[in-house]
N, C-alpha and C positions, 0 to 999 in steps of 0.2 A: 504494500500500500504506500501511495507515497504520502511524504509528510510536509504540507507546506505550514511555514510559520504562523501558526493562530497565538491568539492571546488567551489568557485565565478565562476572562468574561465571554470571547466566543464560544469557547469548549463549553464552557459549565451551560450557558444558556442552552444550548442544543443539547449537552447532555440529560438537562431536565425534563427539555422538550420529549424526548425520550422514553425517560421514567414514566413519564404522567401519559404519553399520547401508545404507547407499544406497550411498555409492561403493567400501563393502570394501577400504578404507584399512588396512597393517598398523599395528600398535601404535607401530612406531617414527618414521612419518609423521607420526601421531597428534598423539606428544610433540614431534616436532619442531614442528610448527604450531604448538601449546602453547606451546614457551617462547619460539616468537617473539610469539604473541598479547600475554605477558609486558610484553613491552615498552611496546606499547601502556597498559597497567595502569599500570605505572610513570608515562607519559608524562602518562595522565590525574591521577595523586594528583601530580603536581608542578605541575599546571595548575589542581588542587581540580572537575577535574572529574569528578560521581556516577556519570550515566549515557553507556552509550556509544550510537555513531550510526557511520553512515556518514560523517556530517561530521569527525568526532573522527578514523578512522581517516584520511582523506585527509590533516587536516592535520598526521599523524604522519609519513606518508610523504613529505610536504612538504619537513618539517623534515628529513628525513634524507638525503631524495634531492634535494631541490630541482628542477628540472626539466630531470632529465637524461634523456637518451633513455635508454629501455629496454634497445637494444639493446648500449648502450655498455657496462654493465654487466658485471660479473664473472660467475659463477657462481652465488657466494654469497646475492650482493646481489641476482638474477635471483629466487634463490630464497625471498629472504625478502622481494621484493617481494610474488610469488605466492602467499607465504603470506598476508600482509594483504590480499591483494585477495578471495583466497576469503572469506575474514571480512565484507570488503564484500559481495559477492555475498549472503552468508548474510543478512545485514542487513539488505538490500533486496529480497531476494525469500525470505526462508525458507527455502533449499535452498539446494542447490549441485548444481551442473548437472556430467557429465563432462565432460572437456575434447574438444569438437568434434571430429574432423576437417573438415576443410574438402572440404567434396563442390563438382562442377562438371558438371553433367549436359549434355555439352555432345556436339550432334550429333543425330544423327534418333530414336536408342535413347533417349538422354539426355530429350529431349522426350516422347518417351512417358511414361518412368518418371515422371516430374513429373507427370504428368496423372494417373497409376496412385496415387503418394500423396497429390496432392490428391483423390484418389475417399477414399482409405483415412480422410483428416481429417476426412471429412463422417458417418465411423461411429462416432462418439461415441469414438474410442479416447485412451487417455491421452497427453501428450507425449511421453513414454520411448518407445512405442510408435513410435509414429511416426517419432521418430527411430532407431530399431531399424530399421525397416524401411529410412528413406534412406541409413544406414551400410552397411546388405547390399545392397542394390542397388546402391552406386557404388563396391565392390568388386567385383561381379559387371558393371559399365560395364567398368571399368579391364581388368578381363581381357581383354575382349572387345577393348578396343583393342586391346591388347598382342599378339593374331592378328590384328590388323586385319577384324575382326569388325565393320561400320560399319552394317549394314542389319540391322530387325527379321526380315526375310524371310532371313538366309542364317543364321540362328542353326539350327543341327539338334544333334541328338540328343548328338554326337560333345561338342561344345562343350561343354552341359551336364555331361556325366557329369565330364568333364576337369575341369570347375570346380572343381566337388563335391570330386574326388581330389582336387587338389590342398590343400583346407582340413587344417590341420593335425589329426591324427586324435587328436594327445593332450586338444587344447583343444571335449570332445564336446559341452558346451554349445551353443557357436559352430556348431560343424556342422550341429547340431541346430536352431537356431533359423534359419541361412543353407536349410536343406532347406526348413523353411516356409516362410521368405518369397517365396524361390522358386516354391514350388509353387502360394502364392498370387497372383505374377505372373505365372504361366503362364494360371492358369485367369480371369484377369482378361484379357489378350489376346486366347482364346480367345472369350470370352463375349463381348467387345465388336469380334467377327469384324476383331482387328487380326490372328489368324494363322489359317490353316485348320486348323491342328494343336491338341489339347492336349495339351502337351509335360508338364503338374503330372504327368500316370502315370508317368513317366520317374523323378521323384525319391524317391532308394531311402528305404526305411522302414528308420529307428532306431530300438535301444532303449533311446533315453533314457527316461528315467522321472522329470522333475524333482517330485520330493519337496516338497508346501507345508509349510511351518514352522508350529509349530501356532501359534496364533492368541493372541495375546497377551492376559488379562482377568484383572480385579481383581475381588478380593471384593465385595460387598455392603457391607462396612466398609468398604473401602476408595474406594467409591464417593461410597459418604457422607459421607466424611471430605472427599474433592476439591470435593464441591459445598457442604460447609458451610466449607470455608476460603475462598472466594469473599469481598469484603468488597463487599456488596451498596447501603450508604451513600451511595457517588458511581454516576455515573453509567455509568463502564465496567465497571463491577462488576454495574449491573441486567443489561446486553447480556450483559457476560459469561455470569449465572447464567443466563439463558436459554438461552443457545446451548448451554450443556453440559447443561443439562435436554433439551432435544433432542436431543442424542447419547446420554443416559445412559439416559433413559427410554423413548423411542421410536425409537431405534438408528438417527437417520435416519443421514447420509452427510455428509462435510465440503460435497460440493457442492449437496448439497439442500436444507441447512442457508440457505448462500450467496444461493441462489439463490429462497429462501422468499419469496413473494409476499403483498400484503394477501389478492389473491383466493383465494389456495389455504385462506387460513383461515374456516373456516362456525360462528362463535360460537352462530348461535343452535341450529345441530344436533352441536356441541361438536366436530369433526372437523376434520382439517387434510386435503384432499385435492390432491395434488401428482403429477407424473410427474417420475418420476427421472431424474436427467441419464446417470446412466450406462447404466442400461440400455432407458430411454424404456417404463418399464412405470408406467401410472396406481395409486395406491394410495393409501387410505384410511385414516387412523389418529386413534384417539380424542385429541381434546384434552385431557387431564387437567386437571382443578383446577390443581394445582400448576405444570401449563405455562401454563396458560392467565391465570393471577395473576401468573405473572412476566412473561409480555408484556406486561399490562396496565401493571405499574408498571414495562416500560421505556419503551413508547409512551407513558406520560403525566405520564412525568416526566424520562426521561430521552435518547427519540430528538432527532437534532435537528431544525430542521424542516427537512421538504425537500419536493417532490413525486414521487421516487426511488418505484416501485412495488415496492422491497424492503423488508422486515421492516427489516432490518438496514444500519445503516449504518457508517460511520468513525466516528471518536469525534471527529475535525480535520478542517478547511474543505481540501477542497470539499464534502465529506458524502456519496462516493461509493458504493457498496455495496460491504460487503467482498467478499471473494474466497477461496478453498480453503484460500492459506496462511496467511491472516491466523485462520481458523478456528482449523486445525491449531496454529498460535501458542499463538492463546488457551488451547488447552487442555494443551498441550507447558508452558507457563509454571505454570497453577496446578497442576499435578502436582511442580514442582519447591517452589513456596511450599510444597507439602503437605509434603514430606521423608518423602513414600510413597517407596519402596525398589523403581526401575524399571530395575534391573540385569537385562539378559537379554530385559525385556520394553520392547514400544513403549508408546509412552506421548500418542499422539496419539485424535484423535476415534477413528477405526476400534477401538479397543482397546477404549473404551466398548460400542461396537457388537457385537464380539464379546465381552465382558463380561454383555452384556443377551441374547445367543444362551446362552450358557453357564449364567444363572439358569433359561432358560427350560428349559433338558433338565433343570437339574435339579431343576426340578419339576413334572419326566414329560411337559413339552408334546409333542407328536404334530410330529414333521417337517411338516406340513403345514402347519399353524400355524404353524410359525415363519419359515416360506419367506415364507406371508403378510406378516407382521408385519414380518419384512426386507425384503419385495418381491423376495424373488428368483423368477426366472424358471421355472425347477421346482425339486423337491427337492434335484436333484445338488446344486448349488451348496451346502443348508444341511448337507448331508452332511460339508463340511468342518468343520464345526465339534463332529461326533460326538467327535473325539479330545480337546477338552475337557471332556468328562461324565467325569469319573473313578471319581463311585459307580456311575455305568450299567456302564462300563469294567469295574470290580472284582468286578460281579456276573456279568463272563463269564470269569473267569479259574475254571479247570480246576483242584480238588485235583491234585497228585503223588503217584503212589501210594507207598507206603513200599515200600524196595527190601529184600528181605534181605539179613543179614549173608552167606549162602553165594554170595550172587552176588560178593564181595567178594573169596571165599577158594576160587572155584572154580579146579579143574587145569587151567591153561591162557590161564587168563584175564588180563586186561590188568594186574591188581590183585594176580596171583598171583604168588610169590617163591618 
């Protein structure tokens, strides 16, 4: 990953963003991480040192702990080790990961399921994902031990529903997400004639309904304001303006960004054509002027050399091609230089993306067109972004008819004294 020089105050802002917006951290956690990061800050202005790093946080913890085992520790000190280590974590990979359980797939069942998620890894799905899926499966092992349940063949009917009962009924998410994955182990089995049965019909239908959040997008102003605070001069700054011209104006994706190739661009037919990593659909989108000028004065002034068949590279030796969260950085970082106001909203590449959906309804483009232009797979998917059109929105809201006074002061009625 590369490391460009941030300060205390970026990190920690985005790191919180983090806690609170991915791991749904309460606010008191929050502040708690906070004023231990604190220290850190302090540790640095007494050292005269600007920027932070990973390096800076270890030799904080150095000095405090020096190299005491972990586990000897207090409580306290357990606790505020793990708080500067999240920070680490954050530092070096851009997120922050939940905290594992430690899975052990051990046994005949065990061995399948391993085979069943390394199928699931080869379907372009996200890491969460993925590990969603080995977290409910080596819950649904452990039961199964716990009857001494040992062979994929003696699992029947009975076992399942049991499972199922027993998931705590207040926590309906978990039920709800433990039902699918199930259902999609079953029918994986099934299909790869591991059992004669497909057991997925067995698992009962819920009515969750998880609700998406609407979609996070900035004005037009505010767009413009992100990519002209860009300091385009040096050389991270060319990569920079490009990469968010890329999200801003042709909505691509953090990982298709990433993953941009010399070959996918056709200069002399002015077109960028690429297959999306996440959903492996081919698609087509015009080069603009303006993209097409900013590549130009980064490849030739500013990439470094390399023989790397990506667009994009590090800014620091080795010169490897970035990666998703190094995207997402980039453009998390100059929204903060902006002191655009991203309280409630994300503030990463995607929000660009839905930003560029959001001009387009609102100037009347046809769902179809925009599915295009996004590359989604059909319409459903652009349909999420209908709740962002607010003039479209306002033009189907219904007059109230005016009620009369006598309904107010009718005998009998709820209003009546």
């Amino acid at each position: 990953m590369e490391h460009n020089q941030r300060t205390f105050e970026e990190v920690t802002f985005q790191a919180k963003i983090c806690l609170r917006e991915r791991l749904r951290r309460s606010q008191n956690t929050i502040k708690f991480y906070n004023g231990l990061w604190y220290r850190i800050k302090r540790y640095m202005k007494l050292h005269n040192i600007k920027f932070i790093d990973a390096t800076v946080c270890n030799n904080y913890i150095l000095q405090e702990y020096g190299h005491l085992d972990y586990n000897t520790l207090a409580k306290r000190d357990k606790d505020c080790v793990k708080a500067f280590t999240t920070l680490i974590e954050f530092l070096e990979t851009g997120t922050i990961l939940p905290v594992k359980e430690v899975t052990n797939f051990d046994g005949s069942i065990g061995k399948i399921m391993i085979n069943y998620l390394t199928f699931k890894s080869t379907q372009r799905l996200a890491k969460h994902t993925i590990y969603e899926y080995e977290q409910q499966l080596y819950r649904f092992l452990k039961f199964l031990n716990e009857i001494q349940v040992i062979s994929i063949d003696s699992i029947n009917q009975l076992h399942i529903l049991n499972y199922i009962k027993q998931i705590n009924p207040h926590t309906i998410s978990l039920a709800h997400i433990a039902i699918r994955v199930l259902r999609d182990f079953f029918k994986y089995l099934f299909f790869q004639q591991i059992l004669d049965k497909d057991f997925s019909w067995l698992m009962p239908k819920d009515n969750y309904k998880s609700q998406p959040k609407i979609p996070s997008t900035y004005s037009v102003e505010e767009v413009e304001k992100l990519i002209g605070t860009i300091d385009r001069g040096h050389a991270v700054g060319k990569r920079d303006y490009a990469i968010i011209l890329l999200a801003s104006r042709l909505g691509l994706r953090a990982s298709d960004i990433a993953n941009l190739k010399f070959e996918n661009i056709f200069w002399e037919q002015s077109s960028i054509h690429l297959t999306q990593f996440k959903t492996g659909k081919k698609i087509e989108l015009p080069l603009l002027s303006e993209i097409g000028n900013s590549l130009v004065d980064y490849l030739k002034y500013s990439r470094p050399k390399s023989e790397e068949p990506f667009v994009f590279l590090c800014a620091r030796s080795p010169f490897n091609s970035i990666n998703t969260s190094v995207i997402t950085r980039i453009v998390q970082n100059t929204f903060v230089k902006t002191g655009i106001n991203t309280k409630g909203r994300r503030h990463g590449p995607h929000s660009l993306r839905h930003s560029l959906a959001g001009r387009l309804l609102e100037q009347q483009t046809t769902l179809p067109v925009i599915s295009e232009v996004l590359g989604h797979e059909n319409t459903e998917s652009t349909r999420f972004y209908l709740r962002i059109d607010l003039i479209s929105l306002r033009q189907c809201v219904l007059e109230v008819p005016v009620v009369s006074q006598d309904f107010y002061s009718q005998k009998g009625g709820y209003f009546y004294e």
